[in-house]
Backbone as a chain_set.jsonl record, in Angstrom:
{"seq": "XXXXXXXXXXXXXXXXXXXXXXXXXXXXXXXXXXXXXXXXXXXXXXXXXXXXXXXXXXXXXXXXXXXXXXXXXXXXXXX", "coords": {"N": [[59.368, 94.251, 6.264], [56.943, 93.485, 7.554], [56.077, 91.084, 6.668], [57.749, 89.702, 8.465], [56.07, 89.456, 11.133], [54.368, 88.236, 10.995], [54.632, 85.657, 9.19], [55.559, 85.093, 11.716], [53.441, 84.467, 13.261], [51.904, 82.836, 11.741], [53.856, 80.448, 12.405], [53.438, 80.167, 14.463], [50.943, 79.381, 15.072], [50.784, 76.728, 13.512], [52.709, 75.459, 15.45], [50.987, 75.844, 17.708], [48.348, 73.861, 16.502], [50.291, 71.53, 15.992], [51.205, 70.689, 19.038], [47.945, 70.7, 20.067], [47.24, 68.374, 18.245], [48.832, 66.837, 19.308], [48.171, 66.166, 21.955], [45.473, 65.482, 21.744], [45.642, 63.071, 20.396], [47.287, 61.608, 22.643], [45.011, 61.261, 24.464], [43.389, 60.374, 23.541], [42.227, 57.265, 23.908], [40.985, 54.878, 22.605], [41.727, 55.282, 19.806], [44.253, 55.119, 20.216], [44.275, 52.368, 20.955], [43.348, 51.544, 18.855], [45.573, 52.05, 16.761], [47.683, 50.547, 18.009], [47.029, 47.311, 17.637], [47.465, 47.274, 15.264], [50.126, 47.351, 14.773], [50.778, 45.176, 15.865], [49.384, 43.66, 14.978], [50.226, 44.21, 12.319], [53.606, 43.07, 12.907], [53.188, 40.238, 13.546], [52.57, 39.509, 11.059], [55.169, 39.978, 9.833], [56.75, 38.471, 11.282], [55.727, 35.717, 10.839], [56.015, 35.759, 8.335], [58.836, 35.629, 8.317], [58.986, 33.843, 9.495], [58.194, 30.974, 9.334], [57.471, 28.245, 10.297], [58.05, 28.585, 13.487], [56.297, 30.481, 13.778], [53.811, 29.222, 13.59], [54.588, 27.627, 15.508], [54.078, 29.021, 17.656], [51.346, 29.169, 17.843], [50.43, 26.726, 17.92], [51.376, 26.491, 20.62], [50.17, 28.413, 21.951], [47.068, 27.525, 22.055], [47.133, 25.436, 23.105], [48.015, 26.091, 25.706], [45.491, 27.376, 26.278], [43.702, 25.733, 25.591], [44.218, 24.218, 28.08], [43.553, 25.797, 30.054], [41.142, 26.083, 30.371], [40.306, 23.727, 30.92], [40.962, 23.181, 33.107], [39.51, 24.963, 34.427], [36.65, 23.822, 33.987], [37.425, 21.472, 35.299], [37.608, 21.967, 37.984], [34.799, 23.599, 38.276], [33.22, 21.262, 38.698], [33.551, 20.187, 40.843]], "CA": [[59.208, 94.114, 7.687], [55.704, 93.586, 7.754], [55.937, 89.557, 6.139], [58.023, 88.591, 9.161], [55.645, 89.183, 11.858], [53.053, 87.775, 9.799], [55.278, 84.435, 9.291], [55.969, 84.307, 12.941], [52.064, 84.286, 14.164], [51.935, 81.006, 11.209], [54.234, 78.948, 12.688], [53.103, 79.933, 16.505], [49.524, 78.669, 14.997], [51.188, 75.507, 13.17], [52.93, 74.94, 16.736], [49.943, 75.17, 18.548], [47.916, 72.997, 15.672], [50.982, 70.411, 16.424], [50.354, 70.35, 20.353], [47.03, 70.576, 20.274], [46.915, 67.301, 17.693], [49.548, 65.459, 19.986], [47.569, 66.478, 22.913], [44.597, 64.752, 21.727], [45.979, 61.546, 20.162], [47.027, 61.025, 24.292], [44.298, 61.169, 25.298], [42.136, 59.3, 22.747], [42.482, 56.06, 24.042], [40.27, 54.081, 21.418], [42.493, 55.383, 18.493], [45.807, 54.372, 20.234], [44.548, 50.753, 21.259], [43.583, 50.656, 16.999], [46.841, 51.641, 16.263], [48.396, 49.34, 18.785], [46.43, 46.354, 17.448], [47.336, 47.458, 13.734], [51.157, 47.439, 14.502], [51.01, 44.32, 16.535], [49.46, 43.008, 13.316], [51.738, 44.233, 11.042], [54.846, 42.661, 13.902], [52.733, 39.394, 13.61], [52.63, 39.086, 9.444], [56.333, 39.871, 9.282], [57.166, 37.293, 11.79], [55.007, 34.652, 10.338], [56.267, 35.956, 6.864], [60.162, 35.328, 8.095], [60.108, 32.142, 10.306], [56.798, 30.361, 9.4], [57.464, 27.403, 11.782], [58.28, 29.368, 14.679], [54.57, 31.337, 13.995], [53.407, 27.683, 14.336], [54.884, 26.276, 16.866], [53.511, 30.047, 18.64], [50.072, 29.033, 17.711], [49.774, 25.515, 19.23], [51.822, 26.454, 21.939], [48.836, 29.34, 22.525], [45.767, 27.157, 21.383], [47.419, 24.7, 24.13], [47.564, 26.706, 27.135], [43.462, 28.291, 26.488], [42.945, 24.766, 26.018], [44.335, 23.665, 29.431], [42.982, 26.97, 30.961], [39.802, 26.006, 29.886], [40.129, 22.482, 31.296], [41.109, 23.354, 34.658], [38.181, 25.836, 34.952], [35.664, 23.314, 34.373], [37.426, 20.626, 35.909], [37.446, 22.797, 39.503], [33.446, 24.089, 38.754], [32.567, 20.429, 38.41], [34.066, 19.711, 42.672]], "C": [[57.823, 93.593, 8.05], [55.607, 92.075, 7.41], [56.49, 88.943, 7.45], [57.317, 88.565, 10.198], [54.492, 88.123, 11.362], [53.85, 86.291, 9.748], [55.67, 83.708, 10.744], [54.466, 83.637, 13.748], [51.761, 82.942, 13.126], [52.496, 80.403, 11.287], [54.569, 79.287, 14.181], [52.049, 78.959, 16.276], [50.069, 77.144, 14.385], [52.032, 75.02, 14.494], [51.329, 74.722, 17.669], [49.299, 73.88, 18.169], [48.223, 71.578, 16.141], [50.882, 69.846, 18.282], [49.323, 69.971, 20.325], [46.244, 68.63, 19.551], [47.11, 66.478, 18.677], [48.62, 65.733, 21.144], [46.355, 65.314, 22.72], [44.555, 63.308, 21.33], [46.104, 60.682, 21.559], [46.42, 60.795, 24.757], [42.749, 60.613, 24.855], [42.687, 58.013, 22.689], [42.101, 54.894, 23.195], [41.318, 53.946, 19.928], [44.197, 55.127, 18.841], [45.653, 53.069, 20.432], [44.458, 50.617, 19.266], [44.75, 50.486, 16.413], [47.769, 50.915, 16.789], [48.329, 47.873, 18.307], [46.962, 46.37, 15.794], [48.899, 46.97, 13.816], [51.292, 46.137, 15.009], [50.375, 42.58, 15.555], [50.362, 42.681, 12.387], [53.263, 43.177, 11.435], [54.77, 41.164, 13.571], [52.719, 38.695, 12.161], [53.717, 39.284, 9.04], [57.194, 38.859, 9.637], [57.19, 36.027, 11.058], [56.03, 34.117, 8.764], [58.075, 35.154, 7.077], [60.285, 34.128, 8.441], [58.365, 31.232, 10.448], [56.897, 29.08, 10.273], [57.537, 27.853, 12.711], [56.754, 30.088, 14.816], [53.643, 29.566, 14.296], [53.132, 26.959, 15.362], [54.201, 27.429, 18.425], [52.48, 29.461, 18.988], [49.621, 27.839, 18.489], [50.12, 26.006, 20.505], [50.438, 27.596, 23.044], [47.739, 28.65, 22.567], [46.226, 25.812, 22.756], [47.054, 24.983, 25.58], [45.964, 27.048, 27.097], [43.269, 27.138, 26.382], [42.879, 23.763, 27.577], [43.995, 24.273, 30.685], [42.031, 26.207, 31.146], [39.189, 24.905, 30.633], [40.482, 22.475, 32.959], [39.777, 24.388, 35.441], [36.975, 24.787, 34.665], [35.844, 22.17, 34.852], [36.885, 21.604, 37.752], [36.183, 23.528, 39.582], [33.036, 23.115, 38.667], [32.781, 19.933, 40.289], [33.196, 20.427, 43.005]], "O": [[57.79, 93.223, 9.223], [54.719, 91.647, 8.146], [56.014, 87.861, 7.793], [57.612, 87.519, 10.775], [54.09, 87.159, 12.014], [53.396, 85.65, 10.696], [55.948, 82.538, 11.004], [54.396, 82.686, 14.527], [51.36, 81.94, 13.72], [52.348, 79.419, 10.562], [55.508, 78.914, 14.884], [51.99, 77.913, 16.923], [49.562, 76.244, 15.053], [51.953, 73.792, 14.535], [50.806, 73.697, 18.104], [49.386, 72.895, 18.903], [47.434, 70.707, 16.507], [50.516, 68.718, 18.608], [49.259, 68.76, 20.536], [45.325, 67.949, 20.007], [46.309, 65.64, 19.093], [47.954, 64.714, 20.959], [46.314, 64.346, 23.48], [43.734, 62.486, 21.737], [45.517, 59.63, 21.811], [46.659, 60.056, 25.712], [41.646, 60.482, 25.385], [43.414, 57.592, 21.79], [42.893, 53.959, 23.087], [41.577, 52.956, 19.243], [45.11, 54.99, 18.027], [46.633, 52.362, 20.199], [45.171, 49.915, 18.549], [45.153, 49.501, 15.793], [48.73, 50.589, 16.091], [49.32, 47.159, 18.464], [46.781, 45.332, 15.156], [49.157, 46.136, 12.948], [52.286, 45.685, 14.44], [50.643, 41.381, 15.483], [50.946, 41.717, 11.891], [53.909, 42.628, 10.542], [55.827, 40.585, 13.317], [52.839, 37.473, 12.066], [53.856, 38.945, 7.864], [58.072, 38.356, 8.936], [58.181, 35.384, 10.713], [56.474, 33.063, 8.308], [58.522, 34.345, 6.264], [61.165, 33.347, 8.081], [57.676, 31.013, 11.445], [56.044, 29.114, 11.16], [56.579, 27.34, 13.29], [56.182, 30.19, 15.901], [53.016, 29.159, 15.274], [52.289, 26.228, 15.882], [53.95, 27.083, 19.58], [52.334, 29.119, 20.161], [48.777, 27.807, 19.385], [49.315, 25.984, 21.435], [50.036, 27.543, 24.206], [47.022, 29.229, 23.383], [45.222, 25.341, 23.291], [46.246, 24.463, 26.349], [45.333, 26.883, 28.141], [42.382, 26.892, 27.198], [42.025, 22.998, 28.024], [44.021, 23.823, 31.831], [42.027, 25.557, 32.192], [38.01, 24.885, 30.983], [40.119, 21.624, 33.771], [39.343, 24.445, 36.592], [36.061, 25.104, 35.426], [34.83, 21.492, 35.018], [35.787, 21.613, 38.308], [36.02, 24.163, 40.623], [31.855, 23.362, 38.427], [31.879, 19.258, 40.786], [32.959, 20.594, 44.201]]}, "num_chains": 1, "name": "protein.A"}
């Protein structure tokens, strides 16, 4: 009788432990944008990895627009 209270107060404290982790992962914003940036990586090297033209045709199509951004902002600070 005496082991099961004893087993119940270590997995109240391994519940809290588990809150208290998830609790703080929420609210550590720095360490969810890394892992945001890590998976959006990973999303980005499997893509690439399956349809390597298509990661391509991403890349100009991106390196296009910042270049026509780019060109409209110093055409319109040059007026």
């Amino acid at each position: 009788m005496t082991t099961e209270p004893l087993s119940e107060v270590q997995k109240a404290r391994a519940d809290l432990t588990a809150a208290l982790d998830a609790i703080e992962y929420k609210l550590n914003l720095p360490k969810q944008a890394a892992h945001a940036v890590k998976r959006a990586g990973a999303r980005a090297r499997a893509f690439r990895k399956a349809n390597p033209a298509a990661a391509l045709g991403v890349v100009v199509v991106a390196a296009a627009l910042v270049g026509g951004a780019v060109w409209l902002v110093l055409r319109a600070a040059r007026k």
